[in-house]
PyMOL Python script that loads the backbone (N, CA, C, O; Angstrom):
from pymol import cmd

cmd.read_pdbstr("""\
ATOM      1  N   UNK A   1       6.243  28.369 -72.191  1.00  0.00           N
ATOM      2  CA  UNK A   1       6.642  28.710 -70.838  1.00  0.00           C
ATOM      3  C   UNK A   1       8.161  28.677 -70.760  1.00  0.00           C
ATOM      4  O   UNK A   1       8.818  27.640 -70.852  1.00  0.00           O
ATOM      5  N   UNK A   2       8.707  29.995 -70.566  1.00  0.00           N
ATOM      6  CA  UNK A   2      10.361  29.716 -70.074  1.00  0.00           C
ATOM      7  C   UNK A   2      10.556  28.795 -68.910  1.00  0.00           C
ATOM      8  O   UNK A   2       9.574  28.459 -68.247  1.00  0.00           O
ATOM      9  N   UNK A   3      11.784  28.354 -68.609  1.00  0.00           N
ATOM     10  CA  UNK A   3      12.671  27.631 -67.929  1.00  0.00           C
ATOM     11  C   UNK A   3      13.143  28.514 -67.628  1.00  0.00           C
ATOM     12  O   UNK A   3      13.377  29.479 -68.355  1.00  0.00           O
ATOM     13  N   UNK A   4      13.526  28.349 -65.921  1.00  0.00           N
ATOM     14  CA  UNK A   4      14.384  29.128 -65.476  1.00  0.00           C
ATOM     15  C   UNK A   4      15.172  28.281 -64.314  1.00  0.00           C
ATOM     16  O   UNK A   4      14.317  27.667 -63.676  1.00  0.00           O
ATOM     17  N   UNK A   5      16.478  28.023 -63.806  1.00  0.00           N
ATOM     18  CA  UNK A   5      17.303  27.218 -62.874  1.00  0.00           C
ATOM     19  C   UNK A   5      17.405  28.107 -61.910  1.00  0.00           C
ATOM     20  O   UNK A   5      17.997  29.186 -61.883  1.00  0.00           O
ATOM     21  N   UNK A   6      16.451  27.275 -60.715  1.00  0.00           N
ATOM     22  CA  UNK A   6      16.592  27.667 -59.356  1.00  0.00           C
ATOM     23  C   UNK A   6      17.419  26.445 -58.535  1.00  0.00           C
ATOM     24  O   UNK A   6      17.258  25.284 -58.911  1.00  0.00           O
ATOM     25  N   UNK A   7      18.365  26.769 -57.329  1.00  0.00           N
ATOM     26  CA  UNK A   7      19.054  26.217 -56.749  1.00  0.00           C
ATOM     27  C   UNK A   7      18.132  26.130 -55.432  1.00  0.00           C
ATOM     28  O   UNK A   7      17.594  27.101 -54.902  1.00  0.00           O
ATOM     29  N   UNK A   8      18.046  24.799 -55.000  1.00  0.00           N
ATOM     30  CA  UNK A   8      17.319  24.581 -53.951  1.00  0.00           C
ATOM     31  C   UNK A   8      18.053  24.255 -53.146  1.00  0.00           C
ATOM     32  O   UNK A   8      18.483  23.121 -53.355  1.00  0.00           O
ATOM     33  N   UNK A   9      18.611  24.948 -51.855  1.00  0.00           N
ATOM     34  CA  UNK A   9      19.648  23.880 -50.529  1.00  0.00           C
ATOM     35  C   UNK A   9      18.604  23.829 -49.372  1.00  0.00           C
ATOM     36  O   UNK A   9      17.532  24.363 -49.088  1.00  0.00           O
ATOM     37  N   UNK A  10      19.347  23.041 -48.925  1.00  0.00           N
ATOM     38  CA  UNK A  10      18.031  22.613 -47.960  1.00  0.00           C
ATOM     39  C   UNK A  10      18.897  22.653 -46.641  1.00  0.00           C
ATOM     40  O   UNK A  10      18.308  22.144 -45.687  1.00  0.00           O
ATOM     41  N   UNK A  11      19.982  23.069 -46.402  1.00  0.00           N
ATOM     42  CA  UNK A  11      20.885  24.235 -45.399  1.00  0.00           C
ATOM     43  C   UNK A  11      19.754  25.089 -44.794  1.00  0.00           C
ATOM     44  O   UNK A  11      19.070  25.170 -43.774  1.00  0.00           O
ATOM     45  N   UNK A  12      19.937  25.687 -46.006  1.00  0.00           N
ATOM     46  CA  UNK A  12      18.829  27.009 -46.618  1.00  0.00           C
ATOM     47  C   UNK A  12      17.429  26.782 -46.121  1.00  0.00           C
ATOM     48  O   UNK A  12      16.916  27.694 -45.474  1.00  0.00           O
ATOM     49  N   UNK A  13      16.802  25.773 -46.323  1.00  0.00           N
ATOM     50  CA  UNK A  13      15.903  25.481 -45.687  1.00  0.00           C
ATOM     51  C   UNK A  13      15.422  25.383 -44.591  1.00  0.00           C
ATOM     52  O   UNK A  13      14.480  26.076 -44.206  1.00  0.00           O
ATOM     53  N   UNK A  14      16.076  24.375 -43.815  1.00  0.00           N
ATOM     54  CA  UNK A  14      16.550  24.177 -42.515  1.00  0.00           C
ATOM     55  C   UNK A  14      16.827  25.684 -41.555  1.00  0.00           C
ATOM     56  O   UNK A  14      16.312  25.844 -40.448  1.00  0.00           O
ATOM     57  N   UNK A  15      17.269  26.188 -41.881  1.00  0.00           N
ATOM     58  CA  UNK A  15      17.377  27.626 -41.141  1.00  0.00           C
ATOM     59  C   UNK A  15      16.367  28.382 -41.277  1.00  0.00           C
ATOM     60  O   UNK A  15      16.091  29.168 -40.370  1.00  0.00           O
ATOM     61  N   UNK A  16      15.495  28.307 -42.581  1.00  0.00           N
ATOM     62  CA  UNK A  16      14.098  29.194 -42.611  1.00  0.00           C
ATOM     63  C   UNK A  16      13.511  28.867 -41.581  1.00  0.00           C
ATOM     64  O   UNK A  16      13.236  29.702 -40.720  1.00  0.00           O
ATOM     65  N   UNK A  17      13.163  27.406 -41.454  1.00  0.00           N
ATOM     66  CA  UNK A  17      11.921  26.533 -41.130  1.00  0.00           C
ATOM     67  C   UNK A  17      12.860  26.683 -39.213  1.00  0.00           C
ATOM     68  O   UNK A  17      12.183  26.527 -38.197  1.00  0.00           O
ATOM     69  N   UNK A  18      13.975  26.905 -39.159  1.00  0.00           N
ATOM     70  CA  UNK A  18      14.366  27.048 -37.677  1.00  0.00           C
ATOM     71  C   UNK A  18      13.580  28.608 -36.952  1.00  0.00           C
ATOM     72  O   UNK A  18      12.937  28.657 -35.904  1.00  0.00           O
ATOM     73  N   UNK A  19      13.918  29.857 -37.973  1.00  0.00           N
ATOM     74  CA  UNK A  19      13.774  30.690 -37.543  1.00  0.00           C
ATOM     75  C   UNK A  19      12.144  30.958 -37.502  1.00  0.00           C
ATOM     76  O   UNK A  19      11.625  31.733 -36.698  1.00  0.00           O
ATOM     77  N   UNK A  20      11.402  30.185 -38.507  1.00  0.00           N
ATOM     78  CA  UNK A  20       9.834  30.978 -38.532  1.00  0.00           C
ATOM     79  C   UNK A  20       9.265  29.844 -37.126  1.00  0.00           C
ATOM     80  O   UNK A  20       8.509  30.258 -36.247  1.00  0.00           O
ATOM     81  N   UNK A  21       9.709  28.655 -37.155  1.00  0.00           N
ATOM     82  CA  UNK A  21       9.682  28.183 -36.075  1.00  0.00           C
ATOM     83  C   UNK A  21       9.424  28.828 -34.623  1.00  0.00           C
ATOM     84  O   UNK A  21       8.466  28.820 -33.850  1.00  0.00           O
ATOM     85  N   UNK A  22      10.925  29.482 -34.600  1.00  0.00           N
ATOM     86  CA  UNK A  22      11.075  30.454 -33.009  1.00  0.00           C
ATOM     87  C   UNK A  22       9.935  31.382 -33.065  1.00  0.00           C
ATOM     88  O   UNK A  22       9.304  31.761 -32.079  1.00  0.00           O
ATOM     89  N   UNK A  23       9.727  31.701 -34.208  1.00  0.00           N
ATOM     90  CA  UNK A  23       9.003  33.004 -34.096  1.00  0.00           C
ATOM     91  C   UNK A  23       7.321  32.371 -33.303  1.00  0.00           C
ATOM     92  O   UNK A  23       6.567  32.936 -32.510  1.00  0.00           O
ATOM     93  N   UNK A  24       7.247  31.068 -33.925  1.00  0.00           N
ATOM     94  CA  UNK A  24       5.536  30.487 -32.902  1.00  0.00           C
ATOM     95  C   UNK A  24       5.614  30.146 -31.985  1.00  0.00           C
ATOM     96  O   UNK A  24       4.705  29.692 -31.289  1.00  0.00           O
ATOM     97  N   UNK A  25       7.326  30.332 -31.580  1.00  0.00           N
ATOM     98  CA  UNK A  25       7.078  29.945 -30.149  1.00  0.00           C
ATOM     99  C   UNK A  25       7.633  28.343 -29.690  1.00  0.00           C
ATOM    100  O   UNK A  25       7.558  27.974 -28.518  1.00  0.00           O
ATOM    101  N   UNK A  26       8.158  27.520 -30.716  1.00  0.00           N
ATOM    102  CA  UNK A  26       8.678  26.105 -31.108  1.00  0.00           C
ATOM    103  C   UNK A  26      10.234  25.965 -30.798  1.00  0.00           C
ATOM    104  O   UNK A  26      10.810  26.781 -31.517  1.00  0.00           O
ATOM    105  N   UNK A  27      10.863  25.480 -30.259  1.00  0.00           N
ATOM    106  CA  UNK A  27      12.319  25.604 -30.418  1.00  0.00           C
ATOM    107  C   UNK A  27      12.639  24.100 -30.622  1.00  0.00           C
ATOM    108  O   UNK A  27      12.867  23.351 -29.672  1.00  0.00           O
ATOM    109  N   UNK A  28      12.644  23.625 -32.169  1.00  0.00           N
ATOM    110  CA  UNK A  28      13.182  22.475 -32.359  1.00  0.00           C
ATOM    111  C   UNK A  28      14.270  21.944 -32.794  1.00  0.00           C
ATOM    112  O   UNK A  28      14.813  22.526 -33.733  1.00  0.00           O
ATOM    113  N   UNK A  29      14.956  20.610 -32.217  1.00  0.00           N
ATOM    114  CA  UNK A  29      16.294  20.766 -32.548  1.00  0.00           C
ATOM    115  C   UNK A  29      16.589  20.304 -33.916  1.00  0.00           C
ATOM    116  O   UNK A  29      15.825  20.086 -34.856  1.00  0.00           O
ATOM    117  N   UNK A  30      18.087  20.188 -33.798  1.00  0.00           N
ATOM    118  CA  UNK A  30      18.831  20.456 -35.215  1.00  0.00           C
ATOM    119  C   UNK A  30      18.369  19.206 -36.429  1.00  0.00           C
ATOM    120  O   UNK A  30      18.316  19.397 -37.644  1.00  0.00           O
ATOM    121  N   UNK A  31      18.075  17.954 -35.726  1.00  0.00           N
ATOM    122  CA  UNK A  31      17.825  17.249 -35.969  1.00  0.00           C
ATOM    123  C   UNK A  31      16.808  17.144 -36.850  1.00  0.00           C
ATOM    124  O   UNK A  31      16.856  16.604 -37.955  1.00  0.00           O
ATOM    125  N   UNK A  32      15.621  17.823 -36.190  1.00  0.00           N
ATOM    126  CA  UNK A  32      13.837  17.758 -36.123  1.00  0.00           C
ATOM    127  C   UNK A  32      13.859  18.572 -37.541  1.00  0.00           C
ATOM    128  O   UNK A  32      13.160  18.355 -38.530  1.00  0.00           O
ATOM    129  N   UNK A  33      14.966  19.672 -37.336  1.00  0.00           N
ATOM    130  CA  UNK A  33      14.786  20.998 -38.813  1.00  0.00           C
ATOM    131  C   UNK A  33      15.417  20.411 -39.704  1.00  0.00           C
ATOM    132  O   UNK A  33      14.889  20.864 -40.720  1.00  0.00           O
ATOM    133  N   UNK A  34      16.498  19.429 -40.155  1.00  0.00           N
ATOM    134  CA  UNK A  34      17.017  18.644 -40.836  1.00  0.00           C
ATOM    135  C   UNK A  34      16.218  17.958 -41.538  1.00  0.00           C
ATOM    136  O   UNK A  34      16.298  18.205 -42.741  1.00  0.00           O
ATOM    137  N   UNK A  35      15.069  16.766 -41.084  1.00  0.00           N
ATOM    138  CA  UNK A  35      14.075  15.976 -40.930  1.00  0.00           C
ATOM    139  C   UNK A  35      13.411  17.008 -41.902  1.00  0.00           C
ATOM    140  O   UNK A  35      13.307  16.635 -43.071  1.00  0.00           O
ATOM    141  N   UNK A  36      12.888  18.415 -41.538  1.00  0.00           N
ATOM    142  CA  UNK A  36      11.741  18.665 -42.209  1.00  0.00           C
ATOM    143  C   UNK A  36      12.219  19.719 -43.288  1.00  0.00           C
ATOM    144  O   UNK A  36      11.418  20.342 -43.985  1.00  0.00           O
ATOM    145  N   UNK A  37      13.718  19.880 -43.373  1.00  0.00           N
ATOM    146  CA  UNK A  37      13.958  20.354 -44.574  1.00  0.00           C
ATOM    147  C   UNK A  37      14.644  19.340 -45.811  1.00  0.00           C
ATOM    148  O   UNK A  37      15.163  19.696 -46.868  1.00  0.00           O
ATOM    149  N   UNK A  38      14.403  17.675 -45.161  1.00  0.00           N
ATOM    150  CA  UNK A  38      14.556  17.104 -46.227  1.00  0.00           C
ATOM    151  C   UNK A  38      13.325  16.600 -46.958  1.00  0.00           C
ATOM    152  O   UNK A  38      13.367  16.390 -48.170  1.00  0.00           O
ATOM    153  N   UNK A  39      11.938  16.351 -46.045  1.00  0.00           N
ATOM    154  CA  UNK A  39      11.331  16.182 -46.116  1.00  0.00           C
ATOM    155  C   UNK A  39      10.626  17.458 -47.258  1.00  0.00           C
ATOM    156  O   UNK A  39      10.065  17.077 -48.286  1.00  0.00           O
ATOM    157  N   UNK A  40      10.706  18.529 -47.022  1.00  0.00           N
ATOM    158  CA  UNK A  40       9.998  19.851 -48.166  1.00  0.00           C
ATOM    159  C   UNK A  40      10.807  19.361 -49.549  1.00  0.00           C
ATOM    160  O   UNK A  40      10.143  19.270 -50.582  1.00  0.00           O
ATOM    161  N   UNK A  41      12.127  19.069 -49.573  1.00  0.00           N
ATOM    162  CA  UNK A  41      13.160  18.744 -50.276  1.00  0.00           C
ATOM    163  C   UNK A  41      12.356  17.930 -51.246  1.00  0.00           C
ATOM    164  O   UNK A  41      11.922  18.412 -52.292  1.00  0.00           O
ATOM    165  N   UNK A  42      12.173  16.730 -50.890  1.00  0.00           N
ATOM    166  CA  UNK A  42      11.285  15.687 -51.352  1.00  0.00           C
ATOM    167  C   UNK A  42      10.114  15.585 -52.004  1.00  0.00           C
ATOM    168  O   UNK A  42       9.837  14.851 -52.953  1.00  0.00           O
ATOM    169  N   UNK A  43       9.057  16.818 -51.110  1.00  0.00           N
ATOM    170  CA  UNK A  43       7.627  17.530 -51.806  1.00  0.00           C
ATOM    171  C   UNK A  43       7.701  18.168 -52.798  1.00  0.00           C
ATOM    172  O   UNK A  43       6.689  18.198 -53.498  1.00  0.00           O
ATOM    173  N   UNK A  44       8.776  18.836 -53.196  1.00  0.00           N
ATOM    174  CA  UNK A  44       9.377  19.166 -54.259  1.00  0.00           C
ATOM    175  C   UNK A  44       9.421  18.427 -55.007  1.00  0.00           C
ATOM    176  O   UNK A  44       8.504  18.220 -55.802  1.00  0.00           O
ATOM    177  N   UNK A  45      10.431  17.849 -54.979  1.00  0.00           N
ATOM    178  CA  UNK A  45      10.323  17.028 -56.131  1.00  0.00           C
ATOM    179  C   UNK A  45       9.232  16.151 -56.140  1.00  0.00           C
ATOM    180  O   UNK A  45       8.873  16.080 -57.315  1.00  0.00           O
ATOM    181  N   UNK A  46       8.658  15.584 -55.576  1.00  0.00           N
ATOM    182  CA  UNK A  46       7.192  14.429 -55.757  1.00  0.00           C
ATOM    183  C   UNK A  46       6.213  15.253 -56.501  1.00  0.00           C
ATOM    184  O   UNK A  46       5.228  14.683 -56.971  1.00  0.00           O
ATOM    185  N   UNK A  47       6.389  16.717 -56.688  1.00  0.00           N
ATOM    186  CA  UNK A  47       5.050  17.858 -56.951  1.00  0.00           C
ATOM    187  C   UNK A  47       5.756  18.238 -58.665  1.00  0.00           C
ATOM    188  O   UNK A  47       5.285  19.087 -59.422  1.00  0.00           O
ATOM    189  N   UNK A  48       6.888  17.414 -58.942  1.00  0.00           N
ATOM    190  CA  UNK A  48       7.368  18.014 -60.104  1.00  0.00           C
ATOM    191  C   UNK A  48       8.060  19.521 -60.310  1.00  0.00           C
ATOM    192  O   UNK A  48       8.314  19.941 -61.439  1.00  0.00           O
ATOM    193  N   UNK A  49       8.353  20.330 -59.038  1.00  0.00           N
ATOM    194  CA  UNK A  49       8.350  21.778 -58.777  1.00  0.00           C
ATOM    195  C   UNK A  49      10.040  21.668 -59.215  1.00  0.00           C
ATOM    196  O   UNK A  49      10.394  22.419 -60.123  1.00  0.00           O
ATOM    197  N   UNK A  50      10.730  21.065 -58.807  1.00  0.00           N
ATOM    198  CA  UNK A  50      11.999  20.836 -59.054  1.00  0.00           C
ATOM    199  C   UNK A  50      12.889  19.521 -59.154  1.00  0.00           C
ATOM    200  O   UNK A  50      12.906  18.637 -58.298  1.00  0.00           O
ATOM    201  N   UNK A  51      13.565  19.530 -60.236  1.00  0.00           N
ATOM    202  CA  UNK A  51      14.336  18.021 -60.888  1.00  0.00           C
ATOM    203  C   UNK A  51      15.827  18.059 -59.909  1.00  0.00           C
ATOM    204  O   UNK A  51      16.599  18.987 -59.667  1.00  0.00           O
ATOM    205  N   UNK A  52      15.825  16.745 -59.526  1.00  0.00           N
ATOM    206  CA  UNK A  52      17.048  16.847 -58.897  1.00  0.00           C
ATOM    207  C   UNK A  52      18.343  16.580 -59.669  1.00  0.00           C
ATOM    208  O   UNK A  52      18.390  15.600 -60.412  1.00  0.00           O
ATOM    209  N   UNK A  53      19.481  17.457 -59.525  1.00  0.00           N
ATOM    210  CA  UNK A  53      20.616  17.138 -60.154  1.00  0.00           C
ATOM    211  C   UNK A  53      21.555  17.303 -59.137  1.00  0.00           C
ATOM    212  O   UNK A  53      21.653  17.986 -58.118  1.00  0.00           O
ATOM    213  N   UNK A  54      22.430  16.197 -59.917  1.00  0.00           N
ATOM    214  CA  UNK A  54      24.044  15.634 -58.817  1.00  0.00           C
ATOM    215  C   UNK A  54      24.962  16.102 -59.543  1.00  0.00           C
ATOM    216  O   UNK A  54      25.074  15.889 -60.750  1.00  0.00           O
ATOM    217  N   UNK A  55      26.259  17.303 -58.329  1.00  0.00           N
ATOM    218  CA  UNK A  55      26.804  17.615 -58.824  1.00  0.00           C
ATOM    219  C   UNK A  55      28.279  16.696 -58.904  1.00  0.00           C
ATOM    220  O   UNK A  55      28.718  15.944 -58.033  1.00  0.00           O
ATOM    221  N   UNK A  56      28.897  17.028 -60.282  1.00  0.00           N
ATOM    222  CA  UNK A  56      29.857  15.838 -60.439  1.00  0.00           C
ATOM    223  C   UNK A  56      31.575  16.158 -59.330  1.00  0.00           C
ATOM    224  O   UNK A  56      32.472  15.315 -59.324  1.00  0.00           O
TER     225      UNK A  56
END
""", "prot")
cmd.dss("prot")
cmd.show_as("cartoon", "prot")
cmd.util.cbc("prot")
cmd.orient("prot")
């Protein structure tokens, strides 16, 4: 199986999970989308899907 390096931000996240949000009708704040794009952040890695690295 190749390896391949995907960059995960969770900025990035946070703005998905804002906009598919609006779209059901949810308007949650900045806070709440923070919360649950650190939280996916985390499922990630707990699922083995992605290794976390610190940049120096």
């Amino acid at each position: 199986m190749k390896e391949i390096d995907v960059i995960i931000d969770t900025e990035e996240i946070a703005e998905f999970f804002f906009r598919e949000l609006l779209k059901r009708g949810y308007v949650p704040t900045e806070g709440e989308i923070e919360e649950l794009a650190d939280i996916t952040f985390e499922y990630l890695l707990d699922k083995c899907i992605i290794d976390e690295e610190t940049e120096d």
